[in-house]
C-alpha positions as CSV (number, residue, x, y, z in Angstrom):
1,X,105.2,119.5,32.1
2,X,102.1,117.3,32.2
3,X,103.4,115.6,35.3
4,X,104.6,119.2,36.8
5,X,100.9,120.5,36.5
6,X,99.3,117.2,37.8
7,X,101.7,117.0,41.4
8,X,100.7,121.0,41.7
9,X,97.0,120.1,42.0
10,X,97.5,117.2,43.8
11,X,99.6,118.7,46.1
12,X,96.7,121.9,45.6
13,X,93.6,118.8,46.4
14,X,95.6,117.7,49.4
15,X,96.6,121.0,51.2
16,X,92.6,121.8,50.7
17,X,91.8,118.7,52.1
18,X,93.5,118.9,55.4
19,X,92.6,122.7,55.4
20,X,88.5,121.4,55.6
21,X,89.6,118.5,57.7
22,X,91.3,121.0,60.5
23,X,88.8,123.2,60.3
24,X,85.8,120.6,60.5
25,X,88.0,119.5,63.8
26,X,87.9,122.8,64.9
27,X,84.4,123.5,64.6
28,X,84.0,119.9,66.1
29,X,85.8,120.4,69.2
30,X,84.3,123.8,69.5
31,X,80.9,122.6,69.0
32,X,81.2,119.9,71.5
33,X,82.8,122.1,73.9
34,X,80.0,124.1,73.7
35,X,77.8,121.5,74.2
36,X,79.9,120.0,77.5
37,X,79.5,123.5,79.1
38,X,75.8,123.7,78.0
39,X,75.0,120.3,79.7
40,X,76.6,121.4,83.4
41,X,75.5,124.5,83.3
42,X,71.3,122.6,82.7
43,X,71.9,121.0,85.9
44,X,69.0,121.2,88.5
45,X,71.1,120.3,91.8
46,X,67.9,118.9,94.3
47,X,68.3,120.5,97.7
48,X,66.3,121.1,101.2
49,X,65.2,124.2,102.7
50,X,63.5,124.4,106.4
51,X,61.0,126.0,107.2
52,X,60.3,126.9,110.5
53,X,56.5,127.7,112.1
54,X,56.3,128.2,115.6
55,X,57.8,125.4,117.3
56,X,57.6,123.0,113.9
57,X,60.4,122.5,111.4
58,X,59.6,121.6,108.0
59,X,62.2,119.7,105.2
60,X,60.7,121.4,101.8
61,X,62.3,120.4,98.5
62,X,64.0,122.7,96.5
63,X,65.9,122.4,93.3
64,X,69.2,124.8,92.6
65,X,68.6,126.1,89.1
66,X,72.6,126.2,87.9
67,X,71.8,128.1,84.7
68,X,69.1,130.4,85.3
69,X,70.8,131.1,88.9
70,X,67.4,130.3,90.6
71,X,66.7,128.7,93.8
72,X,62.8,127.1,93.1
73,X,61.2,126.3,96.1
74,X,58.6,124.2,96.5
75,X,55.2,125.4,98.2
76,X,53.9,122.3,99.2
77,X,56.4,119.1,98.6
78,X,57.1,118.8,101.8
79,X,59.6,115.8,102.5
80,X,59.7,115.4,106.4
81,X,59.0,117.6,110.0
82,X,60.2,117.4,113.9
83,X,60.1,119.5,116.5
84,X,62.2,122.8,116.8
85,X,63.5,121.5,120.7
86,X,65.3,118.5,118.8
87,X,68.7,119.2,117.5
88,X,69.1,120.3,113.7
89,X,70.1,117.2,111.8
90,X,70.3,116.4,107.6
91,X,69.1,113.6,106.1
92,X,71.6,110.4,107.2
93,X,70.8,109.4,103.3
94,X,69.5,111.1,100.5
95,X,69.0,110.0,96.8
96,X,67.8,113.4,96.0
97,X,64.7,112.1,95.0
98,X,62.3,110.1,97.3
99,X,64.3,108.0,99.3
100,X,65.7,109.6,102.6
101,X,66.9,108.0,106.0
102,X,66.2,110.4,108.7
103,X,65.9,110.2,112.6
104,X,63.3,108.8,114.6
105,X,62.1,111.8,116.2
106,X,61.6,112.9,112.7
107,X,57.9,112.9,111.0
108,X,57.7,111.6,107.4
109,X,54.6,113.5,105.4
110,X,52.2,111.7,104.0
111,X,53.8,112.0,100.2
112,X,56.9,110.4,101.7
113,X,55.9,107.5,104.3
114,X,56.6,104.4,101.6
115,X,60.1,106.2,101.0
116,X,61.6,107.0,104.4
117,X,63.5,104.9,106.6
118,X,63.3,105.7,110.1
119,X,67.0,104.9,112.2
120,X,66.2,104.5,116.0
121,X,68.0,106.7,117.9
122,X,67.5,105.7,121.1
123,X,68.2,102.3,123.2
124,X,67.7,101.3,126.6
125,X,67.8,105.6,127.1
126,X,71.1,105.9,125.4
127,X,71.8,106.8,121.5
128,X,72.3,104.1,119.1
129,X,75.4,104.5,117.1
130,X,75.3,104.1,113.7
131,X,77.1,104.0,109.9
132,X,74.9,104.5,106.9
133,X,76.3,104.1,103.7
134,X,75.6,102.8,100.3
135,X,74.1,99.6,100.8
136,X,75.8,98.9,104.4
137,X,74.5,99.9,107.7
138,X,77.5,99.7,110.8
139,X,76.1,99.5,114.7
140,X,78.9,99.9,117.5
141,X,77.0,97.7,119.8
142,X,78.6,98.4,123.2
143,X,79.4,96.7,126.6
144,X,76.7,97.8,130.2
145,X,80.2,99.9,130.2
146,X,80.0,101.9,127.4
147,X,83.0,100.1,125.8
148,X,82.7,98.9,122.5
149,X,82.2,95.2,122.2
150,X,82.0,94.6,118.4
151,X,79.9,96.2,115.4
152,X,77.0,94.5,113.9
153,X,77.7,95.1,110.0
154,X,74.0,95.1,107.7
155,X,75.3,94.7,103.7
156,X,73.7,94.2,100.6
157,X,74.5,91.3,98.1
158,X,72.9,90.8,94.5
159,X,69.6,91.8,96.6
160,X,70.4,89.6,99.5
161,X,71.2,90.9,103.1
162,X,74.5,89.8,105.0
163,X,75.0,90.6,108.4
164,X,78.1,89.7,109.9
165,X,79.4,90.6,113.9
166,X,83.0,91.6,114.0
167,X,85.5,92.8,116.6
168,X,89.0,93.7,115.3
169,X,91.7,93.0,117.2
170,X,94.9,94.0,114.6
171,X,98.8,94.3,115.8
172,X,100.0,96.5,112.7
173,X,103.6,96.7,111.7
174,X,105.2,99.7,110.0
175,X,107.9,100.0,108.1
176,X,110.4,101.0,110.5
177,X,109.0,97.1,112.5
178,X,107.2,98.9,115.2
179,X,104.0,97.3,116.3
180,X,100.7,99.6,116.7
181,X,97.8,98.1,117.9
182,X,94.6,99.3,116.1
183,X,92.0,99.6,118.6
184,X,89.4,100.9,116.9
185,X,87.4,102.1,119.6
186,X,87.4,105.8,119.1
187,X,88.8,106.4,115.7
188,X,86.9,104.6,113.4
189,X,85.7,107.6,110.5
190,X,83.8,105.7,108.2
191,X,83.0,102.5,106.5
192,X,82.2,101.7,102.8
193,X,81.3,98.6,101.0
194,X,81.9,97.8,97.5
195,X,79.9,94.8,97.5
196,X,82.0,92.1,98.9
197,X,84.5,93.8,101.4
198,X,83.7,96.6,103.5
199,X,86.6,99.1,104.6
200,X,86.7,100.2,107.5
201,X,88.9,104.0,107.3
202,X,90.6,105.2,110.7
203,X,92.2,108.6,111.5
204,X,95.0,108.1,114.1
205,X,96.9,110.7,116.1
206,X,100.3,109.7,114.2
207,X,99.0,111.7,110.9
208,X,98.0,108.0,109.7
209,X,95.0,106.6,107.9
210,X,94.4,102.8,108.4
211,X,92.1,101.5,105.9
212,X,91.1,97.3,107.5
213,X,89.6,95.5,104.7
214,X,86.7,93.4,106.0
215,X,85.5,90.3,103.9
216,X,81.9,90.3,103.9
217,X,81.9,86.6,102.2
218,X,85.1,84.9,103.8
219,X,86.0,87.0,107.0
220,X,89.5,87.9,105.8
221,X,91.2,90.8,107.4
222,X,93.6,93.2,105.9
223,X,95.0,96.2,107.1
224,X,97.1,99.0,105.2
225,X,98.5,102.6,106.3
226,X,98.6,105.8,104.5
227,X,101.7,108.4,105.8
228,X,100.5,111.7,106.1
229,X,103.0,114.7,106.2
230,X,102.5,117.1,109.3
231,X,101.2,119.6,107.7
232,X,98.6,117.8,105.8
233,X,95.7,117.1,107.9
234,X,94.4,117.8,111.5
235,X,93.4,114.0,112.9
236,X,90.6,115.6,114.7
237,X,88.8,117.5,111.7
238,X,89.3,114.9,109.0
239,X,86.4,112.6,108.4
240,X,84.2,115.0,110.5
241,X,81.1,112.3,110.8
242,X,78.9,113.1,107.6
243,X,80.4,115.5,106.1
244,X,82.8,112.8,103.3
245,X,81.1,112.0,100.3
246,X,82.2,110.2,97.7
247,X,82.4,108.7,94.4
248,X,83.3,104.6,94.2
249,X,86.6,104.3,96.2
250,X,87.1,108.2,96.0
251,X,86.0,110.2,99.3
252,X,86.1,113.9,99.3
253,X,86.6,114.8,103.0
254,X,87.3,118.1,105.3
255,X,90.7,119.0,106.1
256,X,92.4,121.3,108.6
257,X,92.7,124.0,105.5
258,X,90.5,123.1,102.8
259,X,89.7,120.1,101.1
260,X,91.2,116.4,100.6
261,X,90.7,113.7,98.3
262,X,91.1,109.9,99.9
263,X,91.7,107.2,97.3
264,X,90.9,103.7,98.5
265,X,92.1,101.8,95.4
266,X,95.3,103.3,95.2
267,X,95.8,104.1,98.8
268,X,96.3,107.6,98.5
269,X,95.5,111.2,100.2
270,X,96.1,113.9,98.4
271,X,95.0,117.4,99.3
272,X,93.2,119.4,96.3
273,X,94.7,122.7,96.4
274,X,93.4,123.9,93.2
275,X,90.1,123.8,93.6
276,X,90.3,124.6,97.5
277,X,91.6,128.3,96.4
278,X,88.7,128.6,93.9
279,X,86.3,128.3,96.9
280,X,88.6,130.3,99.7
281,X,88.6,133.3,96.9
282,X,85.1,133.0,95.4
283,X,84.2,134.8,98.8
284,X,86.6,136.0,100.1
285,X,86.9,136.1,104.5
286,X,88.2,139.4,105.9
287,X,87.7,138.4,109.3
288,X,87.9,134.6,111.6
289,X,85.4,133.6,113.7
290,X,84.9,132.7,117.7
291,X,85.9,129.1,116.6
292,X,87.7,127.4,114.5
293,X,85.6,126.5,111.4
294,X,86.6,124.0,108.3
295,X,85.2,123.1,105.2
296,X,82.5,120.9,104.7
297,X,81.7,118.2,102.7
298,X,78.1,119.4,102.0
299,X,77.1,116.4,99.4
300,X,77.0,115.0,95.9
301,X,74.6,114.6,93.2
302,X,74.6,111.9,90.2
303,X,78.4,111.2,91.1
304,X,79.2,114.2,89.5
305,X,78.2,117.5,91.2
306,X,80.0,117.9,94.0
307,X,78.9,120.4,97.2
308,X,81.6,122.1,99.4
309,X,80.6,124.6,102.1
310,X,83.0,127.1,103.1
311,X,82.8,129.2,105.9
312,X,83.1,133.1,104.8
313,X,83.6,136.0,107.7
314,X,83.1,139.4,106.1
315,X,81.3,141.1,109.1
316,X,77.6,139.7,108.3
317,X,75.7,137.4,110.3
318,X,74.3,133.9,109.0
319,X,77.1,133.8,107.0
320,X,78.0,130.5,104.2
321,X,79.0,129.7,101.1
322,X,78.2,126.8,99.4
323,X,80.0,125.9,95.8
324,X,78.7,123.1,93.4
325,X,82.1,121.4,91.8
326,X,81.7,119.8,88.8
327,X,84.9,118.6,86.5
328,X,87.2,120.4,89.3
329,X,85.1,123.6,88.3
330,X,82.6,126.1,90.3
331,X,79.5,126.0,88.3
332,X,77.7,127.8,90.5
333,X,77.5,129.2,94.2
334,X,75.0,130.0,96.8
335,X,76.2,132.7,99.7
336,X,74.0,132.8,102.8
337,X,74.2,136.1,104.2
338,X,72.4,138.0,106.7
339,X,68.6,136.9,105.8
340,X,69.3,136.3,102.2
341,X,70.5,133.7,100.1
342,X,71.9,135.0,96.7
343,X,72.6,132.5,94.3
344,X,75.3,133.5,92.0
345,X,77.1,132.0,88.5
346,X,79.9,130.8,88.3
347,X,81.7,134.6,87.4
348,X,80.4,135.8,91.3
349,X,77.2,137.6,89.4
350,X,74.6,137.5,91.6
351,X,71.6,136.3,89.9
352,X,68.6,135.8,92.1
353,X,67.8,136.4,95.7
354,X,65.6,134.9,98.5
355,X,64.5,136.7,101.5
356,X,65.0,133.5,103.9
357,X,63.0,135.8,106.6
358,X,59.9,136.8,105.0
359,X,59.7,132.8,103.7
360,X,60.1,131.4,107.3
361,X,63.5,129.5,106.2
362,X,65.8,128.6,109.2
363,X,68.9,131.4,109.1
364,X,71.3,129.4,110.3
365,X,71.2,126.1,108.8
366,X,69.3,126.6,105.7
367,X,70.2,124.1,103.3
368,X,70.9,120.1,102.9
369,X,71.9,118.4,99.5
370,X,72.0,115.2,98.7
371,X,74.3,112.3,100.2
372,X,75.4,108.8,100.5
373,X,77.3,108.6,103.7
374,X,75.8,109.6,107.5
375,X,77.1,108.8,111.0
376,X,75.8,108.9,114.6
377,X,78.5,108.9,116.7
């Protein structure tokens, strides 16, 4: 009987025991579930506004407010100026802090001069083309034709610069045995560096991405292909200059319907549907507009907040949306319409608003967020 009674409360301790431990689990995960939506929803996403005074544009710094649903701007941090006549442009490169690489016809203020890089534009009368990206610079230089001769690659190595002059010249073979010649005149989308090589990522009319592998150290050359269904991407909208961001090998970029994810390391394109219908039905479009108009890769902050702007046609005029993505989530939106910008939570509750008029803030291009990737061509 002794050894009856002492099982039942063992078996009595036990049962208790993994009651507590559940629960503790419970409140655990619940706790730091709590604390996971707490911390995205603190975020201050950095931003531009610009302001516009006669015939002088002004960048001002602003910061997106993700919990409180505020847009602060700033009265007198004013990051950069040109000239209304010159054609609206967003930083090439932005840290979201102090360092920026702008145009030349661009004016950096006073607070900003030590931080700003100036790219030349203009060469012998005709633009410069270039690639910026993290820690690589890419210049098409070009023939008295206009043909491209080569490109003069600028990298970084363990705080050392490399510059390197290449011209591919690459017969590829599919599968099937047939030979395409990659002339990477016209196609070339963007380049990125990871230190050692630099890939150089080309759109081609055959719903193909060729990705050549560039070493920086050696001069090896490398080419692979990506196969694209039909239906997945429009050659000519994909990779639409500086509107791909990304984070390491993964590029967010524009396609013909929403938006894709590239995937260098594992040679991949995938479109993200999920996360595409969150933004088409956050706002949703009851009308098209005169043109064609995609989604835009609008920038990304700390590697984790990611901005997509969407076009929206519901009758208005000025009319945007921009959504801040983080963990494949809206945390947050910011809808442009008419002369007002209402920022809203992540439920479609509008919770501030800004008169864009009465503050002087250009209607039609209001806002520029911080990014790593910027092309002149």
């Amino acid at each position: 009987m002794r050894a009856k009674k002492a099982g039942l409360l063992i078996c009595i301790v036990l049962i208790a025991f993994l009651f507590n431990a559940c629960t503790n689990k419970s409140l655990t995960q619940s706790i730091s579930s709590k604390i996971k939506r707490e911390s995205t929803n603190d975020i201050e996403l950095p931003c531009l506004v610009y302001q516009q005074q006669g015939e002088k544009i002004t960048a001002i710094k602003a910061n997106w407010d993700i919990k409180n649903g505020k847009l602060n701007i700033s009265k007198d941090d004013e990051a950069f100026s040109f000239d209304a006549k010159n054609s609206y442009k967003i930083p090439e490169y932005w840290d979201g802090k102090d360092k920026f690489i702008i145009p030349d016809f661009c004016r950096p203020s006073d607070n900003y001069k030590k931080t700003i890089k100036l790219i030349p534009l203009k060469a012998k009368g005709q633009q410069k083309d270039i690639f910026i990206g993290d820690n690589i610079e890419v210049e098409k230089i070009k023939k008295d034709t206009g043909e491209l001769e080569k490109y003069r690659i600028t990298a970084k190595k363990d705080g050392d610069i490399i510059t390197k002059e290449v011209k591919f010249d690459i017969n590829y073979k599919n599968d099937s045995g047939k030979e395409i010649p990659l002339d990477p005149i016209g196609d070339l989308s963007f380049v990125y560096y990871d230190g050692e090589n630099a890939y150089f990522v080309y759109v081609r009319q055959l719903f193909s991405i060729f990705i050549v592998k560039y070493n920086m150290l050696t001069g090896k050359q490398t080419v692979n292909e990506i196969k694209l269904p039909d239906d997945t991407i429009d050659f000519q909208t994909i990779f639409l200059q500086d509107t791909v961001e990304n984070v390491g090998k993964k590029f967010y970029a524009p396609t013909v319907d929403g938006i894709g994810l590239l995937d260098l390391h594992n040679n991949t394109f995938a479109k993200l549907d999920d996360i595409t219908n969150k933004c088409k039905n956050f706002i949703k479009s009851t009308g098209h507009g005169e043109v064609p108009e995609y989604f835009l890769i609008s920038g990304i902050y700390n590697d984790q907040v990611l901005v997509v702007g969407v076009p929206v046609h519901t009758g208005q005029t000025y009319e945007h949306l921009y959504c801040a993505i983080k963990d494949n989530q809206i945390i947050g939106a910011i809808y442009r319409q008419n002369q007002m910008l209402l920022v809203m939570d992540n439920n479609k509750n509008i919770k501030s608003r800004i008169n864009m008029k009465e503050m002087n803030i250009r209607g039609d291009v209001p806002l520029a967020f911080p990014g790593k990737n910027g092309l002149n061509w």
